[in-house]
KEKE-3310 file (N, C-alpha, C; in steps of 0.2 Angstrom, whole numbers, plus 5000, padded with zeros to 4 digits):
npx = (5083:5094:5108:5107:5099:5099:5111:5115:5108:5114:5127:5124:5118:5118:5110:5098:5091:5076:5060:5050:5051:5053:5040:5036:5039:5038:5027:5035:5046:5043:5039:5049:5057:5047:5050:5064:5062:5060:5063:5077:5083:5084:5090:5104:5107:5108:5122:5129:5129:5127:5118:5105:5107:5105:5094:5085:5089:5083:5071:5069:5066:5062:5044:5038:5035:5032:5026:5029:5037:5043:5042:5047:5061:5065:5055:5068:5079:5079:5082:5093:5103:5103:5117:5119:5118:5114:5109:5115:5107:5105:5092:5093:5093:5078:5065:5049:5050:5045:5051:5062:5058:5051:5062:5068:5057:5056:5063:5063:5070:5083:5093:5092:5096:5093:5096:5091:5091:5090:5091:5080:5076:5061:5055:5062:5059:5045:5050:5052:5043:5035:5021:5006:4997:4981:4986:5001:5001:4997:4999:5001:4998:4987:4988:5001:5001:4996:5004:5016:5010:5000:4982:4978:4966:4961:4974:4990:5000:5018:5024:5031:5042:5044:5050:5061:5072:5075:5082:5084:5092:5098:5107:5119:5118:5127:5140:5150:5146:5137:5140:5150:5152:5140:5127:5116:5108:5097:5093:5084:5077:5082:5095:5092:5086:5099:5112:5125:5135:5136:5128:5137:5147:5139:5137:5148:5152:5141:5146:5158:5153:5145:5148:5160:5150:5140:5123:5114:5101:5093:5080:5072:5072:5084:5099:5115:5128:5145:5156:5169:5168:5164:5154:5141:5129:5115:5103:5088:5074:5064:5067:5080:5098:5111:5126:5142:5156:5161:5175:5182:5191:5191:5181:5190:5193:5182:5179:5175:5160:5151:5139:5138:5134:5135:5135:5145:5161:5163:5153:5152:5150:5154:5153:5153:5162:5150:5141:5140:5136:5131:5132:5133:5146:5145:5152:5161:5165:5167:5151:5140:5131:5114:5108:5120:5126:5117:5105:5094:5087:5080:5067:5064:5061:5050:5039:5038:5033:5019:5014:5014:5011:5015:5024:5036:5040:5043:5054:5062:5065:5074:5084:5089:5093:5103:5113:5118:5124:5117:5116:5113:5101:5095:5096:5084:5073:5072:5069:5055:5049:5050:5040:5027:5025:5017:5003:5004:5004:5009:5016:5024:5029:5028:5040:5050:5052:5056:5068:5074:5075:5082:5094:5101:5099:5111:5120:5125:5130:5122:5112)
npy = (4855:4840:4832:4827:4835:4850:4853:4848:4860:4871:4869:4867:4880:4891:4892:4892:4879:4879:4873:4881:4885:4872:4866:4873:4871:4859:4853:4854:4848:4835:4829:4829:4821:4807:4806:4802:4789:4792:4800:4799:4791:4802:4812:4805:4803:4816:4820:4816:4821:4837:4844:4837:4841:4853:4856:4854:4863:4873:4870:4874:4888:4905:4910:4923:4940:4952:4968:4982:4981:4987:5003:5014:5014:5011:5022:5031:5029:5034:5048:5044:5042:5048:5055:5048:5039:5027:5012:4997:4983:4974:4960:4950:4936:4934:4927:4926:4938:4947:4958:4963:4967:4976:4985:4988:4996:5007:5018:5031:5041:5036:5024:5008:4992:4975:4959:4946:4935:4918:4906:4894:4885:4884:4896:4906:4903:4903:4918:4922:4920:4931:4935:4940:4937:4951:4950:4950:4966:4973:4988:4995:5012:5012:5017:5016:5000:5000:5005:4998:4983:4971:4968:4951:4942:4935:4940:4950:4952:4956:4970:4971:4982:4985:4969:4968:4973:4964:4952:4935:4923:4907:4906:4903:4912:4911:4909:4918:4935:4933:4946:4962:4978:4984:4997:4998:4983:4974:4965:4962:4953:4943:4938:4937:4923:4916:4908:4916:4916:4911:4923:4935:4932:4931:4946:4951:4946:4956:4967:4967:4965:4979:4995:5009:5020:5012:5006:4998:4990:4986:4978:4982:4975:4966:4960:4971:4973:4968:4979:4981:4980:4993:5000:5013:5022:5030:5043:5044:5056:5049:5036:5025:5019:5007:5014:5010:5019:5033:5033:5021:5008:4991:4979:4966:4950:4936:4932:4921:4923:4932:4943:4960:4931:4938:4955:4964:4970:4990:5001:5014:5028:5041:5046:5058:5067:5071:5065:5054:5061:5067:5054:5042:5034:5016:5010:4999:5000:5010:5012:5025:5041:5036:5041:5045:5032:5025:5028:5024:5022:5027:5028:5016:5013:5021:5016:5001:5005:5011:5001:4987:4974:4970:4958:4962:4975:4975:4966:4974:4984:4977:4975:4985:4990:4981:4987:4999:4996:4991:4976:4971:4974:4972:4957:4954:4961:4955:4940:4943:4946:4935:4928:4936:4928:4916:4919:4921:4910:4896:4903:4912:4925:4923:4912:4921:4931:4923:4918:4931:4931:4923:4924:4935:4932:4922:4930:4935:4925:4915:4902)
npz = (5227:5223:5213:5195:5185:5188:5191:5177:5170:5175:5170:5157:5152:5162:5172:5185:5195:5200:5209:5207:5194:5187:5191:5181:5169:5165:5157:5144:5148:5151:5137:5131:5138:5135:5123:5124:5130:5144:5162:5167:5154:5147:5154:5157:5143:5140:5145:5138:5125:5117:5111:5115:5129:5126:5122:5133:5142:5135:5138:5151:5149:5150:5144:5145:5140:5133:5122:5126:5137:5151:5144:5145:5144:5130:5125:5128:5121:5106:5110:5119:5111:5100:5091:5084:5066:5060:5072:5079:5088:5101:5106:5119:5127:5119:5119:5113:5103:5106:5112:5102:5092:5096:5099:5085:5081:5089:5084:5073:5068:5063:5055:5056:5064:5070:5080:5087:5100:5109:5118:5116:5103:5099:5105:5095:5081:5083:5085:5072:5066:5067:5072:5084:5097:5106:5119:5119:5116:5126:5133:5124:5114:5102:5090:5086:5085:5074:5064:5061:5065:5054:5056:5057:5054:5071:5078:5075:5063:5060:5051:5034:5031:5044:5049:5040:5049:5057:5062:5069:5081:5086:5103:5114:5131:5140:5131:5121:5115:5103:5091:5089:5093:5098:5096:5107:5119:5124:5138:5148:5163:5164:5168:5181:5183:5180:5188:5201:5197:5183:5180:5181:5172:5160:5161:5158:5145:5139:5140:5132:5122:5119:5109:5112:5122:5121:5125:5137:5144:5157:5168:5183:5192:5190:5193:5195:5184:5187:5195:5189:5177:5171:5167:5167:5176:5169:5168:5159:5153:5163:5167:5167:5162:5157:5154:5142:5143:5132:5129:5135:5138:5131:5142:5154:5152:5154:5169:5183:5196:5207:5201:5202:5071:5059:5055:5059:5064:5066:5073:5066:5068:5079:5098:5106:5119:5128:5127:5137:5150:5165:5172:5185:5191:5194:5206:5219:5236:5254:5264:5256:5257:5252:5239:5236:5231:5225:5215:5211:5224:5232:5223:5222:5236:5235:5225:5231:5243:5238:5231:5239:5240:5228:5221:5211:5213:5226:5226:5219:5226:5233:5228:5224:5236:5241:5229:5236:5249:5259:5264:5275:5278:5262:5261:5271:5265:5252:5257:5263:5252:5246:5254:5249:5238:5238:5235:5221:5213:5203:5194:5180:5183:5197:5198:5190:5200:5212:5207:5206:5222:5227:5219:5225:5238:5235:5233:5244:5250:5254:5255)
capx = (5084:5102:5105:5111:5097:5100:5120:5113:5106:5119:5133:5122:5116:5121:5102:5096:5083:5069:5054:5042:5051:5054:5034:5032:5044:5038:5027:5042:5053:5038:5038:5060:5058:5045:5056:5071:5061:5060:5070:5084:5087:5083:5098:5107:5108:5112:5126:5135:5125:5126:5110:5101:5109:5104:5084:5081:5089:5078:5063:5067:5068:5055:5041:5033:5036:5027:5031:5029:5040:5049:5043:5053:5068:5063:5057:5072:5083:5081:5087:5101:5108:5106:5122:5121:5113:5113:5109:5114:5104:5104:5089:5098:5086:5072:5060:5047:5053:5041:5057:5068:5052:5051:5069:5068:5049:5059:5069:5062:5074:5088:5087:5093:5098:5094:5097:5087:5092:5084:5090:5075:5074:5054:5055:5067:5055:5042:5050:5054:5034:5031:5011:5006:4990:4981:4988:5009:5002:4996:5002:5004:4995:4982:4990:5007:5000:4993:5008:5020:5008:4993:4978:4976:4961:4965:4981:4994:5007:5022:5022:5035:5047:5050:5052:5066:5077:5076:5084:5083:5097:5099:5111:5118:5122:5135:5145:5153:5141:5137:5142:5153:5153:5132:5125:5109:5110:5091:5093:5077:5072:5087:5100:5089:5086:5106:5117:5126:5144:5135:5126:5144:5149:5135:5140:5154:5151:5135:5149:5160:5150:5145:5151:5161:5146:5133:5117:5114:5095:5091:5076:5074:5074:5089:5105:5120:5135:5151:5160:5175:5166:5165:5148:5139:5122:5114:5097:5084:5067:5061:5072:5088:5101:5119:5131:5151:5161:5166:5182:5183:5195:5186:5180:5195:5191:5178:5177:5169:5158:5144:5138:5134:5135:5132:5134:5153:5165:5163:5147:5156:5147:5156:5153:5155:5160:5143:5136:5139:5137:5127:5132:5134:5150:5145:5158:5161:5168:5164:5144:5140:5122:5109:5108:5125:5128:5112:5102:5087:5085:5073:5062:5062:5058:5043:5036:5036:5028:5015:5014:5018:5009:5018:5033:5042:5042:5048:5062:5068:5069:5081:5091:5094:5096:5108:5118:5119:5128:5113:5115:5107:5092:5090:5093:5079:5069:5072:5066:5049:5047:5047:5034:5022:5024:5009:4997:5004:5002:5012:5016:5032:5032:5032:5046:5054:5054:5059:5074:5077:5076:5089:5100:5102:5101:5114:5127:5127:5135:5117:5111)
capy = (4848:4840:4828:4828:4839:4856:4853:4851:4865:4876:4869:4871:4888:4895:4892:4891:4877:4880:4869:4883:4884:4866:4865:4877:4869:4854:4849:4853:4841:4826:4828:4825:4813:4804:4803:4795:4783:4792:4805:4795:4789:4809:4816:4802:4807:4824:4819:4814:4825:4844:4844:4836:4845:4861:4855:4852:4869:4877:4869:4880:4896:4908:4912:4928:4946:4960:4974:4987:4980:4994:5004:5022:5012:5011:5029:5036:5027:5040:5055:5041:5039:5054:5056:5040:5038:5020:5010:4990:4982:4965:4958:4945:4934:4939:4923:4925:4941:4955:4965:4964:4972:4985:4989:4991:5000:5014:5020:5031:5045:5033:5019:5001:4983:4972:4955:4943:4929:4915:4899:4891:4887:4886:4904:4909:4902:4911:4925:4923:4921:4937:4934:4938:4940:4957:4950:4954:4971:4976:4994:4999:5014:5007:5020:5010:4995:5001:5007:4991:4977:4970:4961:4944:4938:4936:4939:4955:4951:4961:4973:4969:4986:4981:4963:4968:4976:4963:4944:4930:4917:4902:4908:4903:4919:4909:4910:4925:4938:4934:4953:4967:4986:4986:5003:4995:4976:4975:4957:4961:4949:4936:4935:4934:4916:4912:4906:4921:4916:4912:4931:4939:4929:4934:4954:4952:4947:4960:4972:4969:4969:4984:4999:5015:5024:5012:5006:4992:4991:4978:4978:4985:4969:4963:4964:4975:4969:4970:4985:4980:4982:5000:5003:5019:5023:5039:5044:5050:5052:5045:5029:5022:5014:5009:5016:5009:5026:5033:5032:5018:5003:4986:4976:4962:4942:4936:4930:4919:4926:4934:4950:4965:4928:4942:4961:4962:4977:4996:5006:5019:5033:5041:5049:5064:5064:5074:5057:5052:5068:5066:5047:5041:5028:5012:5008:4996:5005:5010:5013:5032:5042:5030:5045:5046:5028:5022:5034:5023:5017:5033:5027:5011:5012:5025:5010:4997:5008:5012:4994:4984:4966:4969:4956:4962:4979:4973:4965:4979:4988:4972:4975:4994:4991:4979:4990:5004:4994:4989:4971:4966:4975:4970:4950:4954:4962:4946:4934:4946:4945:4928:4927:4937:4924:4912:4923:4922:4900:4892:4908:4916:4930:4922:4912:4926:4933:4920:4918:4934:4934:4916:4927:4941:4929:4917:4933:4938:4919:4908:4897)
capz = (5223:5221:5208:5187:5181:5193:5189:5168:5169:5178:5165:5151:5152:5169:5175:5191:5194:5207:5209:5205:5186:5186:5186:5175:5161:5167:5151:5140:5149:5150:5131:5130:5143:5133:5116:5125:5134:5153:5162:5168:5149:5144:5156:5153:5135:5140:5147:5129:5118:5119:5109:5121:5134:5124:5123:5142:5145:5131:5142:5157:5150:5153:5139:5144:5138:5128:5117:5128:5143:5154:5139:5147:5141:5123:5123:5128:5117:5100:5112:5122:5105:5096:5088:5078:5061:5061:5076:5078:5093:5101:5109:5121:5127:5116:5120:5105:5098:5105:5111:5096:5086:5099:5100:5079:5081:5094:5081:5068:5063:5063:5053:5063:5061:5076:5081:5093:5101:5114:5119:5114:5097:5096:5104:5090:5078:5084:5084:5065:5061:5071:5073:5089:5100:5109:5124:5118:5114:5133:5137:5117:5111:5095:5084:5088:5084:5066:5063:5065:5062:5049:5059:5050:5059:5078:5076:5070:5059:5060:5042:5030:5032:5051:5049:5037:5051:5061:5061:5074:5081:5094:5105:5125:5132:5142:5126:5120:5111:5093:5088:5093:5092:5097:5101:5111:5120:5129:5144:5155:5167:5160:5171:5187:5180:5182:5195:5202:5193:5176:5177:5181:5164:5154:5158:5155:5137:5136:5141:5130:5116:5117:5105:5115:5123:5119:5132:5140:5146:5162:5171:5190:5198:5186:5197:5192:5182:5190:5194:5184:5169:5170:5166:5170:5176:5166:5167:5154:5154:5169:5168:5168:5157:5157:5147:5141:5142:5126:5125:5139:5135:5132:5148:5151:5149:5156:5175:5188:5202:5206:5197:5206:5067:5054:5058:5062:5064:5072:5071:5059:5071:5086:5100:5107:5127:5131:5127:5144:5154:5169:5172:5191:5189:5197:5209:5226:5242:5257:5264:5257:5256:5246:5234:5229:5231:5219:5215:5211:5229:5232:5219:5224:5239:5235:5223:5235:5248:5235:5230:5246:5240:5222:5222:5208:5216:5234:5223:5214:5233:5237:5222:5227:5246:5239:5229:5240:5251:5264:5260:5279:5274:5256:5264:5275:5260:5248:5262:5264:5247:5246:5258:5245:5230:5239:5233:5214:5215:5199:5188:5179:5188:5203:5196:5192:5206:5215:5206:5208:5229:5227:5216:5225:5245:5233:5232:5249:5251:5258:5246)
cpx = (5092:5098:5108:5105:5099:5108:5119:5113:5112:5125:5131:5122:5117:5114:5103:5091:5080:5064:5049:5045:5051:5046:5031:5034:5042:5032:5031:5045:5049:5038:5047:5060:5056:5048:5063:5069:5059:5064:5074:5085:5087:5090:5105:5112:5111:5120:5133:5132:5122:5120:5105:5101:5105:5093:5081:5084:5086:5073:5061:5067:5062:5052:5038:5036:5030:5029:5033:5033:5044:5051:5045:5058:5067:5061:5062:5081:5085:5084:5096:5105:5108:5110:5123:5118:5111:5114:5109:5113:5104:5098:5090:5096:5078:5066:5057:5046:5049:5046:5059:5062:5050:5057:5069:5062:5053:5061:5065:5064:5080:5087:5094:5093:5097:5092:5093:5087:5087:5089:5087:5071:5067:5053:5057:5063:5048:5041:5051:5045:5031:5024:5011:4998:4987:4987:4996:5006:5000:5000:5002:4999:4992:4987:4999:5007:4997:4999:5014:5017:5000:4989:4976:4970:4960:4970:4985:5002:5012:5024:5030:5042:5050:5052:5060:5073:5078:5078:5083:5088:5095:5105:5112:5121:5126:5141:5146:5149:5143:5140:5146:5152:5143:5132:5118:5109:5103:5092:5089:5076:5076:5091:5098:5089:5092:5108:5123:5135:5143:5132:5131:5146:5146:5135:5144:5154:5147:5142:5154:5158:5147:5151:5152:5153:5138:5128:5116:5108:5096:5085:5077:5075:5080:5095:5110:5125:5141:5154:5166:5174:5165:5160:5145:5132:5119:5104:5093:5076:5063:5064:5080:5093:5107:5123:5139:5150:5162:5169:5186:5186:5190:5186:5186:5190:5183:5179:5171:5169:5152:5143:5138:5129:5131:5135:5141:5154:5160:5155:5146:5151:5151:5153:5153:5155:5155:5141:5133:5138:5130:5127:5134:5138:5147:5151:5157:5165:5163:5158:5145:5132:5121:5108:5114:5128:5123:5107:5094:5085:5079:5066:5060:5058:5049:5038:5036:5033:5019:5011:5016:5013:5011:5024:5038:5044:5047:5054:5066:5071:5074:5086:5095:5096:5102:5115:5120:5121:5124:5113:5111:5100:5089:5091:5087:5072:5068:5069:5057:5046:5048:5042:5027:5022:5018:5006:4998:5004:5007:5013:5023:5034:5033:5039:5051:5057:5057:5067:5079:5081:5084:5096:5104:5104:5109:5122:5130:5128:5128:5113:5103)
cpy = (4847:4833:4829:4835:4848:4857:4855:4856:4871:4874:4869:4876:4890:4896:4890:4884:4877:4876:4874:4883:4876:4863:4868:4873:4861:4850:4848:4847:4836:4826:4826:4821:4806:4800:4799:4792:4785:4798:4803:4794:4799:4812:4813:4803:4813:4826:4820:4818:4832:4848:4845:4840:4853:4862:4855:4859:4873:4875:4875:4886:4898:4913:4921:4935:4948:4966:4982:4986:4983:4998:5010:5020:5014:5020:5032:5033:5030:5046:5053:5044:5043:5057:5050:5040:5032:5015:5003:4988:4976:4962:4952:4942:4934:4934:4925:4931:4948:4961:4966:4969:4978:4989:4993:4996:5009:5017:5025:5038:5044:5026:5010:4996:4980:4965:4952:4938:4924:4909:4893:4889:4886:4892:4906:4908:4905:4915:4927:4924:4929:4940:4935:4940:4946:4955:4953:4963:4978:4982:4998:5002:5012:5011:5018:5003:4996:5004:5001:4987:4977:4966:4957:4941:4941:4938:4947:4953:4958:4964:4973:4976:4986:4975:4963:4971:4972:4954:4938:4923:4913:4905:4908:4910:4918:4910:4915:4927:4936:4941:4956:4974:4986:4992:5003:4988:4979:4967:4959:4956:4944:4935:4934:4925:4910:4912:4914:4922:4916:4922:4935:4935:4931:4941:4954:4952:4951:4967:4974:4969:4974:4992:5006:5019:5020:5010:5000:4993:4984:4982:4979:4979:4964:4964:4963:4970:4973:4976:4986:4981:4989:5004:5008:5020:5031:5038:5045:5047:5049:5039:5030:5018:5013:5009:5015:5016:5027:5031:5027:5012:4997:4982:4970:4957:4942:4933:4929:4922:4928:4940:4954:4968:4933:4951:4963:4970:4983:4999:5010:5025:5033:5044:5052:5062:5066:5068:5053:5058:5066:5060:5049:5034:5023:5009:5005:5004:5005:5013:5022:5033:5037:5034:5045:5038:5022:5026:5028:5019:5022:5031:5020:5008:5017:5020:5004:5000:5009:5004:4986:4977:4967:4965:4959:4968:4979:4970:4967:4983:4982:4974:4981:4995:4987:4983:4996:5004:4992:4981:4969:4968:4974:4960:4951:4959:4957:4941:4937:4947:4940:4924:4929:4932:4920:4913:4922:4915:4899:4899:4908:4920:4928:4918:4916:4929:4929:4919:4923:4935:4930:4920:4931:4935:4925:4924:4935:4931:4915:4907:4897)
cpz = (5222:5214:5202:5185:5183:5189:5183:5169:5172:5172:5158:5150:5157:5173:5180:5192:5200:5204:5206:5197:5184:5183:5182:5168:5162:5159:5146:5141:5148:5142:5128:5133:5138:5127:5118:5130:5142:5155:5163:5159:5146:5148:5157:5145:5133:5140:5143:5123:5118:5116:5112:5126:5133:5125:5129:5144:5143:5135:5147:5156:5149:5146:5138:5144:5134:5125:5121:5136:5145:5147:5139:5144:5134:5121:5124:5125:5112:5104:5115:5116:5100:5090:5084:5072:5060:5067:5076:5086:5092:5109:5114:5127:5126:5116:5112:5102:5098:5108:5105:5093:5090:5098:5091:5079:5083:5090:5074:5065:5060:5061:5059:5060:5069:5077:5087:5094:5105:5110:5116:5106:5094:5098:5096:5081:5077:5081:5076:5063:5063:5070:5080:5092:5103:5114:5126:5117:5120:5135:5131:5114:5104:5090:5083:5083:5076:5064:5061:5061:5057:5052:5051:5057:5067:5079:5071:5070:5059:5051:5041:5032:5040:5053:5045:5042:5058:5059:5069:5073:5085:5096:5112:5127:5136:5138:5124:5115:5103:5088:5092:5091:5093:5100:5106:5112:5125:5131:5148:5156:5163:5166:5178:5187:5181:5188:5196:5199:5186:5175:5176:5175:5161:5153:5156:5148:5133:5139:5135:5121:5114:5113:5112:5114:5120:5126:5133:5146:5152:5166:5181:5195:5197:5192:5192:5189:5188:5192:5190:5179:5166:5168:5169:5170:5171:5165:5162:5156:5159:5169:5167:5164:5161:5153:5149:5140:5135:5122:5132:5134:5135:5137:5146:5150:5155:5162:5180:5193:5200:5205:5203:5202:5059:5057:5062:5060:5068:5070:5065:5062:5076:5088:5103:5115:5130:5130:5133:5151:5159:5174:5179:5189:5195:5200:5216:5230:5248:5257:5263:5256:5249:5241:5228:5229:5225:5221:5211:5217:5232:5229:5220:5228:5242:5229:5225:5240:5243:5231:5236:5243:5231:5220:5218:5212:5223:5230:5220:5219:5233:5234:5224:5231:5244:5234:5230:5245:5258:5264:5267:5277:5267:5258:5266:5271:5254:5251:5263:5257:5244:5250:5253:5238:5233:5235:5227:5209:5208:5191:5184:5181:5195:5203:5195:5197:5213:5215:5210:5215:5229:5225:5222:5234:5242:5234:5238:5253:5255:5250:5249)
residu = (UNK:UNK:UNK:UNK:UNK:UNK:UNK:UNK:UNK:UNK:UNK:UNK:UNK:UNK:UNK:UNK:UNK:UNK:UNK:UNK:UNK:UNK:UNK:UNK:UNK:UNK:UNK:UNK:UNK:UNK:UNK:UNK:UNK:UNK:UNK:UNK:UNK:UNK:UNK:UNK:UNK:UNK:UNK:UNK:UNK:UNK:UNK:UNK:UNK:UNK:UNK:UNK:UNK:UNK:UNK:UNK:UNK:UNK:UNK:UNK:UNK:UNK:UNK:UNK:UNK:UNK:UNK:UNK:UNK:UNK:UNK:UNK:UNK:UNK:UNK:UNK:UNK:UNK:UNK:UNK:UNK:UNK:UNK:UNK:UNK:UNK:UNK:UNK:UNK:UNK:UNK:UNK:UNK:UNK:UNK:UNK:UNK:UNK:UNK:UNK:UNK:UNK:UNK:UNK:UNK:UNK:UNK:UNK:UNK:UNK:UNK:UNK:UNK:UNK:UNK:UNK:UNK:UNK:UNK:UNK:UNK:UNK:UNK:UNK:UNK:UNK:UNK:UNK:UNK:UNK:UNK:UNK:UNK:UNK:UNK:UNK:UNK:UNK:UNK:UNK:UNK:UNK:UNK:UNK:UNK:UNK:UNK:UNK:UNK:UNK:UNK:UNK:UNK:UNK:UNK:UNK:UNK:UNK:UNK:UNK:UNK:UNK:UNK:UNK:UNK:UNK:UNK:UNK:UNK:UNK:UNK:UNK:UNK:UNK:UNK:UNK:UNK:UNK:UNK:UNK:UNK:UNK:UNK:UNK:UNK:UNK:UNK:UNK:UNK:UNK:UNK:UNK:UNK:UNK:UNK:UNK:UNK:UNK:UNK:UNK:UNK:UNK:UNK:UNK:UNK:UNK:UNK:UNK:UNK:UNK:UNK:UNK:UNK:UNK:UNK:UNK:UNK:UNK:UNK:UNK:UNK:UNK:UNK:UNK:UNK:UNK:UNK:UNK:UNK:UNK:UNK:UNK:UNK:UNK:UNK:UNK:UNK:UNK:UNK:UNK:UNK:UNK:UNK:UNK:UNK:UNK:UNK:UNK:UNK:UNK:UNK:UNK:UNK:UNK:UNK:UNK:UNK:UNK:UNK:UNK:UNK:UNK:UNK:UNK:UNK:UNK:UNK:UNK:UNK:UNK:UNK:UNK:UNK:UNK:UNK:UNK:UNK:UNK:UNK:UNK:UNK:UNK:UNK:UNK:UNK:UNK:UNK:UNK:UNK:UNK:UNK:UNK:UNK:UNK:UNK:UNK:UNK:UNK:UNK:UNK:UNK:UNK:UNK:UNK:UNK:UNK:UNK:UNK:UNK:UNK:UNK:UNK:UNK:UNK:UNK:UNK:UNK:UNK:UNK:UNK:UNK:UNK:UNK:UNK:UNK:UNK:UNK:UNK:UNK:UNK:UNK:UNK:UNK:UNK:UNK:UNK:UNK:UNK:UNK:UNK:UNK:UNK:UNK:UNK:UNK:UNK:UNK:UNK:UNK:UNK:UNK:UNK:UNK:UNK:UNK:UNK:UNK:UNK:UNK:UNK:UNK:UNK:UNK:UNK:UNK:UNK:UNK)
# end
């Protein structure tokens, strides 16, 4: 689609728009539409009023999450980070707030402040009520669940000493991080969503908000930040993070391309450099072994083989064939898993993963 609202959306928030989100958001917008009279008068109004603008790009963002999502991460966040006695975390597209309450939940030798943002201010709203249904608590052992929250009915309320450790903003993640010195920043399944020059701006500022030696979670089908940023891969546990160095200088400004308010000042905990011991530095170069080159492409492509009509999984192989410097064969694995979305008919996941394929077809220069 060309046109004012595609462009909106890309200079509002760095969004992509695709027809399959387009339907999905698509009662949101009929209801903006309606209050100024139509669409035409609806992005009309956008035009001059960064409100507006901000409401129609809060429609297309994407509602679904659960507490227990790429829950390896979250387990191995109290050993990452060990050496800290107080942990401040930023949930950075937190939609209705069942991460931010996991990122605070993970945490219980060390106590924690964590912040959770979202576009959308009836997300952010939400997430402030922290009521949610079985359905967010999919994967989470029951003794988890009686620990955390009080059922009200239908319904479990997040219990009073972990709502305390957590707050909630509006925030574009186009604009510069709300905090600095964070030692945990979780964006899963966010920046698939942006244009391949807005997602290289949004590491940027998820980079440099992080504190020496803190983590940076994304999702397997999420593509990388830049190499310039300096981020480093390090394993635990069965999964993956990324870790700022140390005693690495701050990432510089912020630049276009495509990727590969409270709570201020320094952590007041350091480091030690065993922090990062094990890390594989993400770096461009010429093609070397897919081992030492991304050392999650093994596993990737042994959960797409294992799952061969699973899109996300076929888009996590593209990400890794893609950073391993196969880019003909993760094109030609992006385009074959766009052929599996039929089967998934008007969802978010196959939104997502659609974005995903565009993202990733969008860096290797075809649109």
């Amino acid at each position: 689609m060309t046109g004012p609202l595609p462009q909106l959306l890309a200079d509002t928030a760095g969004l992509r728009w695709t027809e399959q989100l387009h339907g999905l958001a698509r009662t949101r917008l009929d209801e903006l539409a309606r209050a100024h009279g139509g669409l035409d008068d609806l992005l009309r109004a956008a035009t001059v009023r960064p409100d507006v603008a901000s409401q129609v790009a809060a429609a297309f963002t994407v509602g679904e999450t659960w507490f227990q999502r790429i829950g390896a991460q979250l387990e191995a966040l109290p050993e990452l980070l060990a050496g800290r006695r107080h942990v401040r975390a930023w949930s950075a597209g937190c939609s209705t707030g069942e991460e931010a309450y996991a990122l605070a939940a993970a945490f219980t030798r060390q106590t924690v402040e964590v912040l959770g943002t979202d576009l959308n201010p009836e997300s952010v709203r939400r997430a402030r009520e922290g009521r949610y249904g079985a359905w967010s608590f999919r994967g989470v052992p029951p003794e988890q669940v009686r620990r955390s929250f009080e059922r009200r009915g239908d319904l479990f309320e997040v219990r009073a000493d972990l709502r305390r450790r957590v707050r909630f903003a509006v925030h574009n993640l186009t604009t510069p991080a709300p905090l600095r010195d964070l030692d945990v920043i979780a964006c899963r399944n966010v920046t698939i969503y942006f244009t391949p020059a807005a997602a290289g701006q949004v590491y940027t500022h998820l980079a440099r908000a992080l504190a020496p030696g803190g983590v940076l979670l994304l999702a397997p089908s999420d593509p990388r930040p830049p190499a310039h940023l300096g981020l480093v891969v390090e394993r635990s546990g069965g999964t993956q993070v990324l870790r700022r160095p140390a005693f690495a200088a701050a990432p510089g400004p912020a630049v276009s391309g495509a990727p590969g308010a409270g709570m201020t000042g320094p952590s007041g905990v350091g480091v030690s450099g065993a922090g990062v011991a094990g890390v594989a530095p993400v770096t461009p170069g010429a093609a070397v072994p897919d081992a030492r080159r991304d050392p999650e492409l093994p596993e990737a492509r042994r959960a797409a083989y294992e799952a061969p009509h699973d899109p996300q999984a076929q888009l996590a192989l593209a990400w890794a064939l893609r950073r391993a410097g196969q880019d003909g064969r993760a094109e030609r694995q992006a385009r074959h898993t766009l052929t599996l979305l039929d089967a998934h008919g008007d969802s978010w996941l196959a939104a997502r993963v659609r974005a995903g394929c565009l993202h990733l077809l969008d860096g290797a220069g075809e649109g």
